[in-house]
C-alpha positions in Angstrom: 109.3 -68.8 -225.3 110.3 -65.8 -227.5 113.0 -62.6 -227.0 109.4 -60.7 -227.2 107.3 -62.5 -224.3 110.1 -62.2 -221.9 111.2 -59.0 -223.0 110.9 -56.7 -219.4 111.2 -52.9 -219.2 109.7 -49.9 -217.6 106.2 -50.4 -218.8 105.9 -54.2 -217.4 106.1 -52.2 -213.7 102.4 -52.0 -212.9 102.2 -49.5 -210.0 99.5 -49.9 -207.4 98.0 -47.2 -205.4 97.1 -46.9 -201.8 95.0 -50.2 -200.5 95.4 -51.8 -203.9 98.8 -52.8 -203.4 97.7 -54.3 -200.0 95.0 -56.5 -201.7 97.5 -57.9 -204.5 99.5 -58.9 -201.9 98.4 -58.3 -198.6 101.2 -61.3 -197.2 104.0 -58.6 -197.7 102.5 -56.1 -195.6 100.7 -58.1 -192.4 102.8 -61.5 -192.9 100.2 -63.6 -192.8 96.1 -63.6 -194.7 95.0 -65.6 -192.1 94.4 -64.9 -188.0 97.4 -63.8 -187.7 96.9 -61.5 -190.0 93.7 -59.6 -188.6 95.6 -59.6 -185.1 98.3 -57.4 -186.9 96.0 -55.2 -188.5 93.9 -54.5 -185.2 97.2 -53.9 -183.3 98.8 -51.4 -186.1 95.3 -49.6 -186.2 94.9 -49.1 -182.8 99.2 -48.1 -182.3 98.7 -45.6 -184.8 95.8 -44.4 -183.3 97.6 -43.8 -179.7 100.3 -42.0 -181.5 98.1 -39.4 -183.0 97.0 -38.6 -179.7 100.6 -39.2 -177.8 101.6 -36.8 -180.5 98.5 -34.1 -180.0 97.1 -34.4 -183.8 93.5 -35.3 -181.9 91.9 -35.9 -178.5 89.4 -38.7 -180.1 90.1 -41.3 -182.0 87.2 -44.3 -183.4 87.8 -47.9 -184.7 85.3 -49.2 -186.4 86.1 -53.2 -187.6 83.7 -54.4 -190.3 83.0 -58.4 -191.0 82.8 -58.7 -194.9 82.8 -62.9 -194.3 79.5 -64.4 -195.2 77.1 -64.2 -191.6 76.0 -68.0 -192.7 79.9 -69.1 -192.5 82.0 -70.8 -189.5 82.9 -68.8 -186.6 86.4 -69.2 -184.8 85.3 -69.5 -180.8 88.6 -68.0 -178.7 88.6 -68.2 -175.1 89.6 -64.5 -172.9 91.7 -65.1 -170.1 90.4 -62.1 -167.4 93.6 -63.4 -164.7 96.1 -63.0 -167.9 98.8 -65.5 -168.5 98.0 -68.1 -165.4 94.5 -68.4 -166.4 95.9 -68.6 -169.8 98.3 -72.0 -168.9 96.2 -73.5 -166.5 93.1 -73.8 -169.3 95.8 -76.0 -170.6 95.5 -78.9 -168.5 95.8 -81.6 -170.3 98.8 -83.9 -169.9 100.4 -81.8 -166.7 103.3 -82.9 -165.7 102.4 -81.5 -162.5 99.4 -79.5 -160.8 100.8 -76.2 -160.2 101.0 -73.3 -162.8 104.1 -71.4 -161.8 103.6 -67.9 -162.1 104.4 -64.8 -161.1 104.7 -60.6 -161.9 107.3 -58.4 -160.9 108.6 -54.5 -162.2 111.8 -54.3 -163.5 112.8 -50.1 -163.3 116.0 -51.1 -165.7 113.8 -51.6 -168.5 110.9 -49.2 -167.7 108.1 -51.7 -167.5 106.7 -54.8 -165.9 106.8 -58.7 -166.4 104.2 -61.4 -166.3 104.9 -64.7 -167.1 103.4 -68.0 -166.6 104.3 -71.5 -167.1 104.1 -75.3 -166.8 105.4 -78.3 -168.1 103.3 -81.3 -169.9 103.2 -84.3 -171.2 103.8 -83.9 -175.1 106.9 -83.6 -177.4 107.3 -80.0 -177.9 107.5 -77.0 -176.1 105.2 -73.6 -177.0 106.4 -70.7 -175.5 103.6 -67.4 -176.0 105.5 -63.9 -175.9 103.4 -60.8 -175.8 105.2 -57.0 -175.5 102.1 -54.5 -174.6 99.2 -57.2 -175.2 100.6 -57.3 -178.9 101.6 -60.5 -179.8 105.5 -60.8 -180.5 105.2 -63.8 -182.8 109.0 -63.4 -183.9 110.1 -63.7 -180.5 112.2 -60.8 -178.9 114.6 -60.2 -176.3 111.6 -61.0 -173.6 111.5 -64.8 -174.7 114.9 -65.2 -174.6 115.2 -64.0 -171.1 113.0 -66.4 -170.2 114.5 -69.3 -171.7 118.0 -67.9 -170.1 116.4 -67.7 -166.9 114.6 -71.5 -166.7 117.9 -73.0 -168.1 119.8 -70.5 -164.9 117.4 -71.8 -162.9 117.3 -75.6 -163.8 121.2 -75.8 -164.3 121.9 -74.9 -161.1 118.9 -76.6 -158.9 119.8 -80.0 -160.6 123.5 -79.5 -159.8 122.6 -78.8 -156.4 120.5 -82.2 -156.0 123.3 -84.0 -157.9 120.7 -84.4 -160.8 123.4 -83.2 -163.1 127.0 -84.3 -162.6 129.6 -82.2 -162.4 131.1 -83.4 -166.0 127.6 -82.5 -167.2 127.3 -79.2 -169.2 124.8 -76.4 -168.3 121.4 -77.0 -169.4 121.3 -74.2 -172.5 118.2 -72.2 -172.8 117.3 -73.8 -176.6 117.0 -77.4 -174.7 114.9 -77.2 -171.7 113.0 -80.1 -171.8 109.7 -81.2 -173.9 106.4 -79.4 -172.8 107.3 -76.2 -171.5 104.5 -74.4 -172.0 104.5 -70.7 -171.5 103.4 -67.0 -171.6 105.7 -64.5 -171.3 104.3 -60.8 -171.0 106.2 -57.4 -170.7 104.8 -54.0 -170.5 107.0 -51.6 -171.7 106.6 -47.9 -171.6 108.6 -47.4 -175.0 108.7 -50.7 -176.6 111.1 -51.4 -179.6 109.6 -53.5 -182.6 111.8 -55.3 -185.1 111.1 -57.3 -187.8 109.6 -56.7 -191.4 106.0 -56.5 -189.9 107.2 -55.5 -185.8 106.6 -58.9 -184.7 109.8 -58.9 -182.8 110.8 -57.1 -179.4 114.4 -55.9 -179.8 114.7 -53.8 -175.8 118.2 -54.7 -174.7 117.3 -54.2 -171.0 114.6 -56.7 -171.3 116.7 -59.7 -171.3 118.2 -59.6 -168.3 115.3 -58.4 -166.7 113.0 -61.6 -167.6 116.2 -63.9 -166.9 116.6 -62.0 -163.5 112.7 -62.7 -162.6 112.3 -65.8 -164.1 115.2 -67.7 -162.5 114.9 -66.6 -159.0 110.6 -67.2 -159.1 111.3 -70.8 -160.6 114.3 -71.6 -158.3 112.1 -70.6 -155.2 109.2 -73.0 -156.8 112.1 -76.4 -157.6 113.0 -75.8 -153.9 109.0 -75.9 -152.7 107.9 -78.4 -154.7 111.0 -81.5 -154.3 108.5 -84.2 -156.1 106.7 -82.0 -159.2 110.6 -81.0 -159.4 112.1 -84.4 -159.8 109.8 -84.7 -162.6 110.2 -81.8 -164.6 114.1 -82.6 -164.1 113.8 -86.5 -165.4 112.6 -84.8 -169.1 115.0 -82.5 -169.0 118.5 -83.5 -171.1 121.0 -83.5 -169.1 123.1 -83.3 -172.1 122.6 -80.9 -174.5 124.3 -78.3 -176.9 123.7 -74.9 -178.4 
């Protein structure tokens, strides 16, 4: 290849205006050109929206989504969930390591909002934990899932100590290992949420943490206690060694 051809300078910089730039590469700006994708661009259409009218620009404000895709194509079929996050886990009933779908919701004044969470454990390999901060989903995680996570391993540490599931030379169960299967939704409503992330797909509100930790570990303790058998079992997949 020649000096000339990969010569680069001022006029290589091709500068695209408004949308175009979001068409060439619409990745950079929603993170995704798939579902994902749409999801973001509903949810920033419909924030900015609410702060024009938080902020007294307008007292109206109208969305109108177009479908462009060809009206012969596939459609994707997703299924609503009208009693939130338990109806959400429960739908998800196959291999269940036990019957009940522990759930619960709770306000939290230290970080201005409330928490809905839902959970079980099942029968597969991995765990999927669901956050959502203000029905938007927090794909990049936040300060919400961690709290959770902090709050099962709080809750199973100490309930598997207590039945002498975990010896004493055992380490705490850490919140990154907490058995195969979880399965989750973990849902905070926040009157002034912080996003974080390249594309807000993170929650970053300090207070939350302890919050979900809080709620979470006393609302699962209280279930291990009621439920001896279905706890036994969620205990045996659980490592009883395991590291950060």
């Amino acid at each position: 290849m020649s000096e000339e051809s990969m010569a680069y300078s001022a006029s290589t910089i091709v500068v695209l205006e408004g949308l175009e730039a979001v068409r060439k590469r619409p990745g950079m700006y929603i993170g995704s050109v798939g579902e994902r994708g749409l999801h973001h661009l509903v949810f920033e259409a419909a924030e900015r929206a609410l702060d024009e009218i938080i902020g007294g620009t307008t007292t109206r404000v109208e969305i109108t989504l177009t479908d462009d895709r060809d009206p012969a194509g596939p459609r994707a079929v997703h299924f609503r969930f009208p009693g939130g996050p338990r109806d959400h886990i429960a739908e998800q009933t196959a291999a269940a390591l036990h019957p009940d779908v522990i759930g619960f919701e709770r306000e939290c004044p230290e970080m201005a909002g409330t928490i809905e969470v839902a959970l079980r454990w099942r029968d597969t390999g991995e765990d999927c934990v669901a956050s959502y901060a203000n029905s938007r989903p927090t794909t990049g995680g936040g300060t919400h899932e961690l709290g959770f996570r902090d709050g099962v391993a709080a809750a199973l540490t100490a309930y598997g100590r207590e039945q002498q599931l975990l010896s004493p030379s055992d380490p705490d169960l850490t919140p990154t290992h907490l058995g195969p299967g979880l399965t989750a939704v973990v849902s905070v409503k926040l009157d002034h949420p912080e996003f974080e992330g390249p594309i807000h797909d993170r929650l970053g509100n300090g207070p939350v943490r302890a919050c979900v930790a809080e709620a979470v570990r006393e609302h699962l303790t209280a279930w291990l206690h009621a439920n001896p058998a279905q706890a036994a079992t969620v205990l045996a997949r659980t490592p009883k060694i395991s590291r950060d």
